[in-house]
N, C-alpha and C positions, 0 to 999 in steps of 0.2 A: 451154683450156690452164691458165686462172687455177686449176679445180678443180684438176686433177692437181698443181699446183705446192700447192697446199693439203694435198690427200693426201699429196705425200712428207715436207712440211714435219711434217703433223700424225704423219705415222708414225714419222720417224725422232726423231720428239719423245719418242714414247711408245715405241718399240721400245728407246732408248736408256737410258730411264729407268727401262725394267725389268731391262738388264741385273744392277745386282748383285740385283736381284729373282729373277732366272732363276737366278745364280748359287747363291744363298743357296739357292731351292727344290731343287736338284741336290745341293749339300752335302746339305742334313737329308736329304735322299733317302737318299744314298748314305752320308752317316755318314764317322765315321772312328774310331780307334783301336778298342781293345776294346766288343764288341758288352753292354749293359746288361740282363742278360737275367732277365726278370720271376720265372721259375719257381727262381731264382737268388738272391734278393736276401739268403739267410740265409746266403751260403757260409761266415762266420766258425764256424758252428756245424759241429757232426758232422751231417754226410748220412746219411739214411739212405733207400735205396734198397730199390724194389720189382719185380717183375717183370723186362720188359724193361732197364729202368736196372739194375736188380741185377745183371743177366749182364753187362753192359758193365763195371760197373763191377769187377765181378772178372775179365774181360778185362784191364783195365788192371793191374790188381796182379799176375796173370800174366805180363804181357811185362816190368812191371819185377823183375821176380824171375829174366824171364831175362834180364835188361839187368846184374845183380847176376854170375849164374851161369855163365851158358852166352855171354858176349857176344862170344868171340875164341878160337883158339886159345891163347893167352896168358894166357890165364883171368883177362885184367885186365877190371875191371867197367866198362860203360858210364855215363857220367852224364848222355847223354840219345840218343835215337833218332829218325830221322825217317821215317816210313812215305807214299807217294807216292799217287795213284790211278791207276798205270800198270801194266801188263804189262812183259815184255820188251823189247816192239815199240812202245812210249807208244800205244795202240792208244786210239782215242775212244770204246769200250763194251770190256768186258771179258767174259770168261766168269767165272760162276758161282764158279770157283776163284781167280781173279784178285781176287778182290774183298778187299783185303786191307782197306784203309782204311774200307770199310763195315762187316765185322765186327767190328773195334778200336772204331769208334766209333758204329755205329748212320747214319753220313751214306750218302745214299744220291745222292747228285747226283755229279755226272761227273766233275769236278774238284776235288781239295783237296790237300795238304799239311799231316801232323799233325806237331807233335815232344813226343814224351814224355819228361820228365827222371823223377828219383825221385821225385818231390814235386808238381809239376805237368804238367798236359798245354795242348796249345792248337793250335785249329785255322784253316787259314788257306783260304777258298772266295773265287769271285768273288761279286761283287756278287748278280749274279741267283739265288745259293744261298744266301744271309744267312739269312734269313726261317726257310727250309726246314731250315737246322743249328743252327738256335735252336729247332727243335722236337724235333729228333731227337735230338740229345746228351741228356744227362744232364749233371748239374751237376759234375760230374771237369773238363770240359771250357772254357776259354775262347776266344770264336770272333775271329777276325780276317779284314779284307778286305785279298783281294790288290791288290798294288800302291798300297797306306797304310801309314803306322807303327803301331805298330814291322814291320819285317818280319821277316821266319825267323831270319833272321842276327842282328837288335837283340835280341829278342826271347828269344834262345839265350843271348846274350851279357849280359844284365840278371840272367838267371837262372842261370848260368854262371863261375865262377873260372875265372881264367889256369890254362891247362894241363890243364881238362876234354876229355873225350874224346866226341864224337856218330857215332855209328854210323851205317851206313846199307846195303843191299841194291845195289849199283851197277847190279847188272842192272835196279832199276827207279825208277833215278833218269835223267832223260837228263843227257847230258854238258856241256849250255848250263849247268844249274840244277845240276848237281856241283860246276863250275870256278868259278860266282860264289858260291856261298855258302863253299867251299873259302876263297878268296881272303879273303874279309867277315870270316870265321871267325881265319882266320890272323893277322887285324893285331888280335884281341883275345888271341892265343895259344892259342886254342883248335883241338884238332886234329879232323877229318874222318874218320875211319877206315873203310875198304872190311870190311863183314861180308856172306861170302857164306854163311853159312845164315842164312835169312830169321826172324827169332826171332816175328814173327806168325804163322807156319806152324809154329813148335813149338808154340805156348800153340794153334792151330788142332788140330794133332796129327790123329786120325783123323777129325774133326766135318768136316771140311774137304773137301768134292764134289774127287769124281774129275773129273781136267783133260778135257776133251772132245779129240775125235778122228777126228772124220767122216769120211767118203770128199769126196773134192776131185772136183770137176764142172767139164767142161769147157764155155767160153761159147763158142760157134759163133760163126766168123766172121759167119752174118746177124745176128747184132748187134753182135762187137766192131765189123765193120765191115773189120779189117786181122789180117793174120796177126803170132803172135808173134814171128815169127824176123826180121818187116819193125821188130816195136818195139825188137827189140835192137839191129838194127841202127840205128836211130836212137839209141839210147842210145849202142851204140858211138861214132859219131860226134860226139855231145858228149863223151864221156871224152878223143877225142881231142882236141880244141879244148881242152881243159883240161889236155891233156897227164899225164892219166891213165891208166895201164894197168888198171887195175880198178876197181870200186866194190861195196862192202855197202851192200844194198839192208836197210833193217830193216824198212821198214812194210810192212805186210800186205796196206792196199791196193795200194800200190806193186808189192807180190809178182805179188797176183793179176791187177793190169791189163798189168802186160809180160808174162806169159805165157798171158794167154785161160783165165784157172780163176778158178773161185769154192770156197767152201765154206761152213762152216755151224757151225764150232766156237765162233763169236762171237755173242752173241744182238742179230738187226737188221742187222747186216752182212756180207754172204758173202763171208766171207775163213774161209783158215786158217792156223793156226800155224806160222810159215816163216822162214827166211833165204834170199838170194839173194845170191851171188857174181858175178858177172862181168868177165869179163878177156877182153883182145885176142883170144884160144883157148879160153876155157872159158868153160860156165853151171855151176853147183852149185846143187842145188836142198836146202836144210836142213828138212827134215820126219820127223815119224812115219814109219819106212817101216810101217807098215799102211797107209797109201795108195796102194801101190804097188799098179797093179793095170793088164792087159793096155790101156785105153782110155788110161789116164795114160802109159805106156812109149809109147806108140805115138803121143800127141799130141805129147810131148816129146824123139819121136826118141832114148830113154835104152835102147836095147836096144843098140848097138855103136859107142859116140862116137870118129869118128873126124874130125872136122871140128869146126868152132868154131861148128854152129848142131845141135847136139844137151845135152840138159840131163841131168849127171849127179845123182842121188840121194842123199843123205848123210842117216845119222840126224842129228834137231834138233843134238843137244847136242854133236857136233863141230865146229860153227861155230868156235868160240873157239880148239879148238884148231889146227883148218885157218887159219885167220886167222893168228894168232900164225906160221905153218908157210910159209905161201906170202908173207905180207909180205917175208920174207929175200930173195925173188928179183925184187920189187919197187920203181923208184925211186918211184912215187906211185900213192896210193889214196885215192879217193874215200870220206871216210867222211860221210854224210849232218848237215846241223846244222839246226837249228830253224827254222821258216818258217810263220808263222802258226798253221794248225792242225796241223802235224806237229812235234816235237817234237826230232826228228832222231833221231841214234842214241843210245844208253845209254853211260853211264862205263863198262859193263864192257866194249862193243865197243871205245872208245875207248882201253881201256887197256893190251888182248893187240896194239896195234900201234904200232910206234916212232913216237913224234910226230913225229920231221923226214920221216916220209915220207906222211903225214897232210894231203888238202886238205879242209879243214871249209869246204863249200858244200852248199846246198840241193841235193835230188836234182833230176835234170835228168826224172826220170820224174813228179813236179810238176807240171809245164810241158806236156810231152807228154799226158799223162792229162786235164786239165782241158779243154783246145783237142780239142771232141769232133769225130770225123771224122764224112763227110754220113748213114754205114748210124746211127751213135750218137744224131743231132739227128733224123732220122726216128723212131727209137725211143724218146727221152724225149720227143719229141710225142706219139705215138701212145701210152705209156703216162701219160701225163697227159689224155687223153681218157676212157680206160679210169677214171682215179681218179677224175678228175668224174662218171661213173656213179656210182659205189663212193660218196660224198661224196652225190649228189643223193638214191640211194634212202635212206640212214641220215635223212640228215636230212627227207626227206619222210614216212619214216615215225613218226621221231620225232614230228611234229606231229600227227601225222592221229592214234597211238596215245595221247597227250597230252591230245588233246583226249577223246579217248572212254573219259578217265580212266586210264587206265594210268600207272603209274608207275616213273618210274627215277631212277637214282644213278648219281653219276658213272663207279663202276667196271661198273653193267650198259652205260650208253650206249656206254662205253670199249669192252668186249668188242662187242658193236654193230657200231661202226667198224671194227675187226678182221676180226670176222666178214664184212661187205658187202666188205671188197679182199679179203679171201682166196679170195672165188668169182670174182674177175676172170679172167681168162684171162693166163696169163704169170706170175700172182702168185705171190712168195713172202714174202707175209707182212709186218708195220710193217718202217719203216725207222729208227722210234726207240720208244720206248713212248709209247704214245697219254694224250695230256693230256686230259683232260675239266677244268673247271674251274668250278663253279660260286658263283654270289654273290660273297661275301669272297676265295675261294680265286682268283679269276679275277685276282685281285688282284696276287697271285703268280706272277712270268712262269713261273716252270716249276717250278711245283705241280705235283704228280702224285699220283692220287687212289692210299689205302690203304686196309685195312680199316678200320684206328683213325680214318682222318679221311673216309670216304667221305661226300658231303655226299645228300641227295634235292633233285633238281630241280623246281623250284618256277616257278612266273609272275611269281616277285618277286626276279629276281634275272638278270644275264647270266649267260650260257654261253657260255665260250672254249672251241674245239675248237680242239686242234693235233698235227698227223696227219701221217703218211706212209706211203707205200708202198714194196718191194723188187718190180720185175719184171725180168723177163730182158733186157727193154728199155731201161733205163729205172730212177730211182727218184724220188721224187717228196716234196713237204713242202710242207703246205696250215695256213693258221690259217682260221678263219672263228668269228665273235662273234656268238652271236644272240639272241632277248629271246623266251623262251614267251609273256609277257604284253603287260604297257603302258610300255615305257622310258620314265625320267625325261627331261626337255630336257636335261636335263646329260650323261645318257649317249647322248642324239641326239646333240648338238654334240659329245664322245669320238669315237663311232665317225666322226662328219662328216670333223673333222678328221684321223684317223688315215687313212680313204682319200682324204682329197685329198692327204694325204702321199705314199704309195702311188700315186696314177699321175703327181706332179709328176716323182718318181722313171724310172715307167714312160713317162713322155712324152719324155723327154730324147734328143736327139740332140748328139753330142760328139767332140770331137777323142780320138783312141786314146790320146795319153799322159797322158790327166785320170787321176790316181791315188783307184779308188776311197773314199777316205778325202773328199775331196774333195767328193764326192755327197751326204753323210750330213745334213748344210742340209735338203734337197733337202724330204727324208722330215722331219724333224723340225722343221723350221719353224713349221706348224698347232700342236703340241703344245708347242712350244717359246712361241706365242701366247699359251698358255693355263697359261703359267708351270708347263706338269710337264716331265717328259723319263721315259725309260724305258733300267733301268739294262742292257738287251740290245744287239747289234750292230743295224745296220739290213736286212746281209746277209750272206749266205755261200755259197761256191761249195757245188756239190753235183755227187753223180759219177753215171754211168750205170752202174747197178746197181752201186751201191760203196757208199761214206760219205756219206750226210745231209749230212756237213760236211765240205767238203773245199776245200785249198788251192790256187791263194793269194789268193783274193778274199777278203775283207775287208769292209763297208761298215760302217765306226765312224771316229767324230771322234776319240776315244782312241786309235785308233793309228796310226800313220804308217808304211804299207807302199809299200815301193816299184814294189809289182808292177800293171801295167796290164791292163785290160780287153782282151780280144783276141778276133774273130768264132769262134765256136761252144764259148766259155763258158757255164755255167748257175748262176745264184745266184739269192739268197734275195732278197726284197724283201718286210721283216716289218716297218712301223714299229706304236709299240703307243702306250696310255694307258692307266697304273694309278692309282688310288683307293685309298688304303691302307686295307685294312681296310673297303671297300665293292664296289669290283667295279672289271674290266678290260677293255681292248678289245683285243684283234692280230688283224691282218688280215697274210694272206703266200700272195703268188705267189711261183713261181719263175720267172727271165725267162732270157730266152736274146737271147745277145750277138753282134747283127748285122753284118754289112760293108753301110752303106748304098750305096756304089759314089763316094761322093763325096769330093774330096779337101780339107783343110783347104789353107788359103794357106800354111801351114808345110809342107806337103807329108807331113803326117799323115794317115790313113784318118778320115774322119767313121764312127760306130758310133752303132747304136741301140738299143732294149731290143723284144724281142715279150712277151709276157704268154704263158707258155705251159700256165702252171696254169686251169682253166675251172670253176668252182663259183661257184654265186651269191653273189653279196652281201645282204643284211637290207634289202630297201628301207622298212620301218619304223623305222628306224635312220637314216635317209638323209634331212639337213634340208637340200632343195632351195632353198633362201635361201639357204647358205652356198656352193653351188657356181657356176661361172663357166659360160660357156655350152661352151669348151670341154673343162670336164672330163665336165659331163651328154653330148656327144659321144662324150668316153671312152668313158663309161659304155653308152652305147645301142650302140655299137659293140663293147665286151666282151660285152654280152649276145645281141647277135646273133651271135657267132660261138661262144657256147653253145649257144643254140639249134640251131648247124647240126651244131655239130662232137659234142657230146654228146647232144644230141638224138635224131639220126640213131641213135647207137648207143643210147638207151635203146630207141626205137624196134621197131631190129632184135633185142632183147632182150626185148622185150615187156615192157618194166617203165613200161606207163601211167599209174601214181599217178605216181612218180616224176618221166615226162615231163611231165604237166597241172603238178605242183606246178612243174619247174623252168618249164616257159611263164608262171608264176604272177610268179616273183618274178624273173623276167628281162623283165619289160613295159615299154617302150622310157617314158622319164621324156620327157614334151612341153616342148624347146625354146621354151619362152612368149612374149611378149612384156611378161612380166611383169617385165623390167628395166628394161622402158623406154630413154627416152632415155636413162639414166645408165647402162646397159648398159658403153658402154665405156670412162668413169671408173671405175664398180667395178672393171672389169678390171685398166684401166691402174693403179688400186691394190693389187690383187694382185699385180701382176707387180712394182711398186713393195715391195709389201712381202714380197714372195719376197725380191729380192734384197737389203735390210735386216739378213733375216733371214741369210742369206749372213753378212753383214759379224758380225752378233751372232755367228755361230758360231768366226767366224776369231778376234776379240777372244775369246772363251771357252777358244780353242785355245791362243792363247798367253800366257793369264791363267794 
């Protein structure tokens, strides 16, 4: 007992005394204000630009010429613009033509917000894209992280006189981010103005990829699992309870999961370009009509509506006007608001409809869509068996061709990975673009290799692999970290701590209304030890065959989401450690959110996590000193149930290299008795210093 009272005493000595240590290493991490950027440091002088920078940079003098010219009917000039990285729909990957913000500036990551005045530009990414828009831009550009100073609004307003005017496209701004920079803006005087032709797409003019438009495919009830006309009727049913007569549905995945269709106009996500109506009497379905075709009419009952579960057809672009048309008869409608990874609806839906008849709540198809029904949880099982194939042969062959000298680069391995799921059975293809990341780049949570920076994979260096799949089942997001050569102790003890992170998380059994924010300790405890932290979420729901990223799960200390964990959820469980400028670790299952059957004393559901991703781990990478004896359990127990469950099917696939390598590095690690006596002091000091780290997180939270 005296130990243990020593261990907490000596831990909460030392855990306490690195907080502003932890602290301070998270600041320099993450930085603040304007980013200092090396290739940058002459801007007092004339730029002069080459190549790639050169087009960008006469991109920019483009759009302020038509900020000058063309900025209004009014022919009054703009004196700055804000360009978004959204679609219509705030859609989480774009098509090809969507990509306004990447054209304008060269940024190729998922999120940002630029605003271009006459004189200067500045762009605003999260944290985890810093790095990657300090490489892309050109010196025109200065970068900022969201949710720091200055923001959009300070920022406008610094650079800005009382009674300037900023433009904006409403259709792809959404409505949350309209109304507060609107407001920010106003109490400097500065006014917000709605331009609906998009002046990036003039300075684009013909260069600019024709919009896609595929045929829409219907997903068979043996995998939705429920018929559409059962989802609407559940939708109906919340509109009522809210005492709504209708809702604009705008997100795409939204679209495609209440009505049992996929598509392919979006690259990694099968959706297509859509709006959806629904009222007490009507569906309206807002599309291309070239999709209209006898299997679609015939799924969606749209050949003679004469009842309230048939879906009418409407070309896209009448949305607005039918909206604006049918609100008149209207006391309330549903229009979609912001909720984690959905954005909600756009200013322009928001604005064709009188506000007093307007209730701004998250969609209730959120909620429904996440909570996967029992044909959904069979199927992203069974297509996460399938990806551990896909995952075992890449990587078994990686070694074995490696070692017999062959050579690759991130973007050969990249296509690699691609290639092994596309022969799955069921597959259609990544579910996000394939991260390869080698050495320094690993460094970078979400690098993504190019021609300009493709690295060659070496023995001296990690490889972050961060992958997904699209099956009809099913979608799936795997990381795995692993070493050609001889890792340093340093990068033993990274990977160590980053998976006992990963199954402190995975071991957890809990009361249903712990708000995952709450968990995020959990995972980052180990790394938080070791005085780093890593500037990505911990987790994120994920759909079955929809969006990589999908709401409203959450796992980050940074935000405070109200929405709870609930039995046939699936999210991400990704904790990582970066080295700036040396190399990286992430490791990420997806888990699925069980009903253990057991009731808390508040009379909540106790809930668990299953591990339902199955690819090995690095067991050279794995410093069996730092683990506890129930996590080496973990572990022997994850690996056997590779063995059985992936096995079986490499098996029956006859893919032997692949099966010997995974029997290889799934070999059960021996429970020793090499703890000894002290066996359950160390423990009782892990668990001591788990919950510690708890308490540092909470002080961090509301520091």
């Amino acid at each position: 007992m005296w130990k243990l009272a020593a261990c907490l005493l000596l831990g909460a000595s030392t855990l306490l005394a690195t907080i502003p240590t932890i602290t301070a290493a998270v600041s320099q991490q993450q930085g603040g204000g304007s980013m200092r950027r090396a290739k940058c440091l002459n801007r007092d002088r004339i730029q002069v630009y080459d190549g790639h920078d050169k087009a960008l940079h006469q991109q920019l003098t483009a759009l302020r010429n038509e900020m000058r010219t063309r900025a209004s009917t009014q022919s009054t000039e703009l004196d700055a613009y804000l360009v978004t990285s959204y679609d219509e729909h705030m859609s989480d990957q774009l098509m090809e033509s969507d990509e306004r913000l990447k054209f304008l500036t060269g940024f190729s990551g998922s999120t940002g917000e630029a605003v271009i005045t006459l004189k200067s530009a500045a762009l605003w990414v999260d944290a985890r894209f810093y790095e990657q828009a300090d490489h892309e831009l050109n010196c025109d550009w200065r970068i900022f992280r969201r949710g720091e100073h200055p923001t959009i609004s300070e920022w406008i307003s610094s650079e800005l006189a009382p009674e300037s005017r900023v433009g904006a496209d409403p259709q792809l701004v959404p409505h949350s981010l309209w109304v507060n920079l609107e407001r920010q803006l106003n109490s400097e005087f500065i006014k917000l103005i709605k331009i609906h032709r998009n002046l990036v797409d003039l300075v684009w003019g013909s260069r600019r990829p024709a919009p896609k438009s595929n045929s829409i495919k219907i997903q068979p009830v043996r995998f939705a699992g429920e018929h559409w006309e059962s989802k609407v009727n559940k939708l109906r049913s919340n509109l009522t309870a809210m005492r709504c007569e209708a809702v604009i549905v705008t997100s795409l995945t939204e679209v495609a999961y209440i009505l049992n269709l996929r598509g392919s106009d979006i690259p990694y996500t099968p959706v297509f370009k859509a709006y959806l109506l629904v009222s007490n009497r009507e569906i309206i379905l807002y599309t291309n009509k070239t999709h209209k075709n006898m299997g679609l009419m015939n799924h969606l009952k749209s050949h003679s509506c004469h009842n309230e579960y048939c879906v009418q057809i409407k070309e896209y672009q009448d949305v607005l006007r039918d909206l604006r048309t049918l609100s008149q008869h209207w006391k309330r409608i549903l229009v979609p608001s912001a909720v984690v990874f959905d954005m909600g609806a756009s200013e322009a839906i928001h604005s064709v409809v009188p506000r007093e008849l307007i209730l701004d709540r998250p969609s209730p198809i959120i909620f429904l869509r996440a909570q996967k029904n029992e044909i959904e949880k069979q199927g992203m099982k069974k297509a996460h068996i399938r990806d551990g194939v896909a995952m075992c042969e890449v990587l078994s062959y990686l070694e074995e061709r490696f070692i017999a000298g062959d050579h690759f680069t991130e973007l050969s391995l990249a296509r690699e990975v691609d290639r092994r799921r596309k022969i799955q059975d069921l597959s259609e293809g990544p579910s996000f673009r394939t991260i390869v990341a080698f050495g320094s780049h690993s460094a970078s949570p979400h690098y993504t290799p190019t021609n300009r920076t493709d690295f060659e994979i070496t023995e001296y260096g990690t490889l972050l692999i961060d992958s997904g799949g699209q099956y009809h089942d099913g979608t799936t997001d795997v990381s795995r970290t692993i070493h050609l050569g001889e890792p340093s102790p340093e990068q033993v003890r990274a990977y160590t701590n980053v998976l006992i992170g990963m199954i402190r998380l995975s071991v957890l059994t809990f009361p249903e209304n712990l708000k995952p924010a709450e968990l995020d300790a959990l995972a980052r405890g180990p790394v938080w030890g070791d005085m780093n932290d890593y500037p990505h979420g911990t987790g994120h729901g994920i759909g079955s065959y929809l969006s990589v990223h999908e709401s409203p799960i959450s796992v980050a200390y940074t935000t405070k989401q109200r929405y709870s964990f609930k039995d046939g959820y699936f999210f991400s469980n990704e904790p990582g450690y970066y080295k700036r400028g040396e190399f990286g670790i992430r490791l990420e299952n997806v888990l699925e959110v069980q009903d253990t059957g057991n009731v808390h004393p508040s009379g909540n559901k106790f809930l668990s996590f299953q591990d339902i991703t199955l690819v090995p781990f690095e067991p050279k990478m794995i410093d069996r000193s730092l683990l506890s004896a129930p996590e080496i359990k973990w572990i022997n127990e994850y690996n056997a149930r590779i063995r059985q469950l992936v096995g079986d099917e490499l098996k029956r696939k006859q893919k032997m290299e692949a099966f010997y390598w995974m029997m290889n590095k799934t070999r059960n690690i021996p429970d020793s008795d090499h703890y000894g006596s002290a066996a359950p002091v160390a423990l009782n000091c892990r668990i001591a210093t788990l919950i510690l780290s708890a308490i540092v997180a909470n002080l961090l939270m509301l520091g």
